[in-house]
N, CA and C atoms as a LAMMPS dump frame, in Angstrom:
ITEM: TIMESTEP
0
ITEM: NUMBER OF ATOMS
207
ITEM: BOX BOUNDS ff ff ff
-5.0000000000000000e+02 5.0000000000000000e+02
-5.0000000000000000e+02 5.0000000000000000e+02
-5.0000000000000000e+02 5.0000000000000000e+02
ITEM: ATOMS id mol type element x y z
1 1 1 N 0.833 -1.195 0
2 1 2 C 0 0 0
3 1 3 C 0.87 1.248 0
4 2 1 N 0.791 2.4 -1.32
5 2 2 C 1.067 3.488 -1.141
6 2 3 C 0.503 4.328 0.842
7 3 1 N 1.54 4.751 1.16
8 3 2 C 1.086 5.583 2.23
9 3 3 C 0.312 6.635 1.843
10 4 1 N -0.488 6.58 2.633
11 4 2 C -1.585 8.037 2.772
12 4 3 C -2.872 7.68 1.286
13 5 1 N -2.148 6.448 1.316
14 5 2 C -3.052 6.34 -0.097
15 5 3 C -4.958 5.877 0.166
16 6 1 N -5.001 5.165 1.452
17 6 2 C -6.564 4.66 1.6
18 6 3 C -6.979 5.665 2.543
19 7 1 N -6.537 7.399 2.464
20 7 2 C -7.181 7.622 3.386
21 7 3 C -8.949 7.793 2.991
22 8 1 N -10.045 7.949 4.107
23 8 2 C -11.067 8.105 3.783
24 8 3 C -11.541 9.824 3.754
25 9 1 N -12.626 9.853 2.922
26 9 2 C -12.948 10.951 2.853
27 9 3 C -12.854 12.244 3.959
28 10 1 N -13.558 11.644 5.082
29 10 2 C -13.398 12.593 6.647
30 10 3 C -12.155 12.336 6.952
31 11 1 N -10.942 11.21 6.572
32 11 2 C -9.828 11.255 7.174
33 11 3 C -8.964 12.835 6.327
34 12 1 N -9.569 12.59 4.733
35 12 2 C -8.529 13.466 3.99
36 12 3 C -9.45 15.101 4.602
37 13 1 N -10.771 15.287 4.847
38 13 2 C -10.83 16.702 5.098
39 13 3 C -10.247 16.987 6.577
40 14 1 N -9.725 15.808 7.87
41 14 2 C -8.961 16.482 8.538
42 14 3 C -7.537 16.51 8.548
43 15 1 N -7.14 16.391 7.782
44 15 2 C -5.695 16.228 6.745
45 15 3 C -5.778 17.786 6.452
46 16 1 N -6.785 18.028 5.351
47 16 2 C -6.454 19.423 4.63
48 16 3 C -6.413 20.342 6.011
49 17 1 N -7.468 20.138 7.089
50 17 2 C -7.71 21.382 8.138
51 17 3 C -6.375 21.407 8.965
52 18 1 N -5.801 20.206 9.323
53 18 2 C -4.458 19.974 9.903
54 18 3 C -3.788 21.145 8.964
55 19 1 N -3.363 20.755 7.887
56 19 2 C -2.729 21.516 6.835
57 19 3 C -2.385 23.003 6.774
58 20 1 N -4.002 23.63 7.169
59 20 2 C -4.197 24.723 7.051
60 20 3 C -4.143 25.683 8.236
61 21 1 N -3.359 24.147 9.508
62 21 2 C -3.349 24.914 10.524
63 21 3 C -3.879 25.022 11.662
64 22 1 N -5.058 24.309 12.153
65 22 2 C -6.06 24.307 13.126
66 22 3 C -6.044 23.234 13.662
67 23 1 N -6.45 23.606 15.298
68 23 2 C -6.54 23.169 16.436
69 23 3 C -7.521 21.862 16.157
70 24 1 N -7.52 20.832 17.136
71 24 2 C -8.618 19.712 16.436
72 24 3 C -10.062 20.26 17.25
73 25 1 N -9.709 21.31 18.122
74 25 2 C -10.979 22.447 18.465
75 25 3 C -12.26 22.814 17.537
76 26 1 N -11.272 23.353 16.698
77 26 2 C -11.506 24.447 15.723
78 26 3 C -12.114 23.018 14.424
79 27 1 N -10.588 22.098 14.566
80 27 2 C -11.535 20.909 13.053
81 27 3 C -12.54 20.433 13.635
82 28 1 N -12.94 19.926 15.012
83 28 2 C -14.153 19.573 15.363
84 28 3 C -14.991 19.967 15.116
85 29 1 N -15.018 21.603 15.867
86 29 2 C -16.331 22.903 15.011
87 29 3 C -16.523 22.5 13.671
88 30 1 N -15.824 22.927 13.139
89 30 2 C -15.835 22.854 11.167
90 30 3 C -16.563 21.713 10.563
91 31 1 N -15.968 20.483 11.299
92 31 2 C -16.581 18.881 11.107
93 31 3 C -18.009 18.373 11.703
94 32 1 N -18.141 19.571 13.048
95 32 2 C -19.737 18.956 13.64
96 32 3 C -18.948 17.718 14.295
97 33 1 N -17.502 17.68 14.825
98 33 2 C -17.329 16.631 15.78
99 33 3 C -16.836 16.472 16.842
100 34 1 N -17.076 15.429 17.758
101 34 2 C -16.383 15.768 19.092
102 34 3 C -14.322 16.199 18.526
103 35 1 N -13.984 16.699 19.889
104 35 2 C -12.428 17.315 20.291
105 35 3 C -11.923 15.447 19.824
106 36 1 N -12.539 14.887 20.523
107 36 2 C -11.909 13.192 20.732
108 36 3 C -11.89 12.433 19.635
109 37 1 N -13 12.869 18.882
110 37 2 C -13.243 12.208 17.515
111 37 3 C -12.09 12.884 16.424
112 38 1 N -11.54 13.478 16.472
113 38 2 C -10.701 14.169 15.564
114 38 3 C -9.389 13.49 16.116
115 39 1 N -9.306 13.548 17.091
116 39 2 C -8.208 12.896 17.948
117 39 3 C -7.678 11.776 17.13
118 40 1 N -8.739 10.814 17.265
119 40 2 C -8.871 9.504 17.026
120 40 3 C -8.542 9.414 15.283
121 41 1 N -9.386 10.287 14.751
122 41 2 C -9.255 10.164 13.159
123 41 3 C -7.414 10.566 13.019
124 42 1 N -6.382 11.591 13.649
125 42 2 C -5.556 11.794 13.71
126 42 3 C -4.515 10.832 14.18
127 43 1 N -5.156 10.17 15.186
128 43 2 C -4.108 8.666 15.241
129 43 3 C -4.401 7.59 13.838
130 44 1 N -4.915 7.249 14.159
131 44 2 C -5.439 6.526 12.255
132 44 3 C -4.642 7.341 11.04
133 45 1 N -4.523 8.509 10.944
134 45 2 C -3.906 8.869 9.684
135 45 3 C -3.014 8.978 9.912
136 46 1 N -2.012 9.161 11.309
137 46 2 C -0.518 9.116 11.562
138 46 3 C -0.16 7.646 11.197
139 47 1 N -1.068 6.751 11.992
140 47 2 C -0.574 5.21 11.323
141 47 3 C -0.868 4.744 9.656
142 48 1 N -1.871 5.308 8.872
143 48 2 C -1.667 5.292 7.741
144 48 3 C -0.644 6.143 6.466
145 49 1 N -0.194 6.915 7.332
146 49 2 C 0.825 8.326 6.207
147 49 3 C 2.1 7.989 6.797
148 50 1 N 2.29 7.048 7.644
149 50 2 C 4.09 6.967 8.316
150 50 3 C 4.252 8.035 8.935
151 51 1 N 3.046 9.291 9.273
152 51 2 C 4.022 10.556 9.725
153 51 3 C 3.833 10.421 11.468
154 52 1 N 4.319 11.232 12.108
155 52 2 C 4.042 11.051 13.744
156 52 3 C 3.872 12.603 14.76
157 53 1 N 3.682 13.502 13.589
158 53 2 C 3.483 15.028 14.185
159 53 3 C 2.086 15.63 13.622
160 54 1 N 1.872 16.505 13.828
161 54 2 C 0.472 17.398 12.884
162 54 3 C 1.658 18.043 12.054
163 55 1 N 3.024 18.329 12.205
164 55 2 C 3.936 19.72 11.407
165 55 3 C 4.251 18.518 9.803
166 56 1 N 4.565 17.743 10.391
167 56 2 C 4.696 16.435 9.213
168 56 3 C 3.863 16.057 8.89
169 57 1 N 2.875 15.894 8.961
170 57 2 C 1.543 15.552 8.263
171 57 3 C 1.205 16.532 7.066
172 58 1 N 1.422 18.151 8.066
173 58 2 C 1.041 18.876 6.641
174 58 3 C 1.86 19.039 5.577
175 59 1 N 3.108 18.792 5.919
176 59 2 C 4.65 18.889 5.094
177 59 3 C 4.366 17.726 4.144
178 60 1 N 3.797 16.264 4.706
179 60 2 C 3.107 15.507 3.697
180 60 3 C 2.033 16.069 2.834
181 61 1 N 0.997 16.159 3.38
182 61 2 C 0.1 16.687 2.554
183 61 3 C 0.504 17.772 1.706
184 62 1 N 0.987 18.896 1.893
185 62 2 C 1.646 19.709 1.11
186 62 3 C 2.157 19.373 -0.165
187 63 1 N 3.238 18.253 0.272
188 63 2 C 3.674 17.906 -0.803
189 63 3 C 3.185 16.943 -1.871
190 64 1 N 2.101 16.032 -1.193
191 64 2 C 1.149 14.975 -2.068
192 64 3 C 0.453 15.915 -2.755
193 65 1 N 0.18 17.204 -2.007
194 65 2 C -1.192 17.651 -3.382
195 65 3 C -0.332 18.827 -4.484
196 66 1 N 0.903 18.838 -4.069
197 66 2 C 1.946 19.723 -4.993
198 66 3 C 1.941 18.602 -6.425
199 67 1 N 2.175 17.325 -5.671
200 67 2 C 2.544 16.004 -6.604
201 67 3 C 1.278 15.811 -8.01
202 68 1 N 0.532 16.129 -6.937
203 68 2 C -1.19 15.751 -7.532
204 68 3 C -1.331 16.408 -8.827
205 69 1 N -0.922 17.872 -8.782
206 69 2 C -1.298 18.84 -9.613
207 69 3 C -0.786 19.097 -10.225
């Protein structure tokens, strides 16, 4: 499996909000979800992308959707 490759839809929109910077406060608001539930979606995409920070995650993402386009 490509990394970061099965993420799911709600995994990739808290990917982009990570990205853009925000608290899992603030992605909860945005998402309509609990603080914990974002949490949780954030451990799941650290174990699916190899990364282990929110600063590396977006440095991934950054660069997957640089790749993309």
């Amino acid at each position: 499996m490509q990394q970061g490759r099965d993420l799911s839809p709600r995994e990739t929109s808290v990917v982009r909000l990570v990205a853009r910077g925000m608290t899992n406060a603030q992605i909860a608001r945005e998402l309509g979800l609990r603080e914990t539930t974002v949490k949780g979606y954030l451990e799941r995409i650290f174990l699916k992308t190899g990364v282990d920070s929110r600063t590396s995650l977006g440095v991934w993402w950054t660069r997957r959707e640089k790749g993309a386009g």
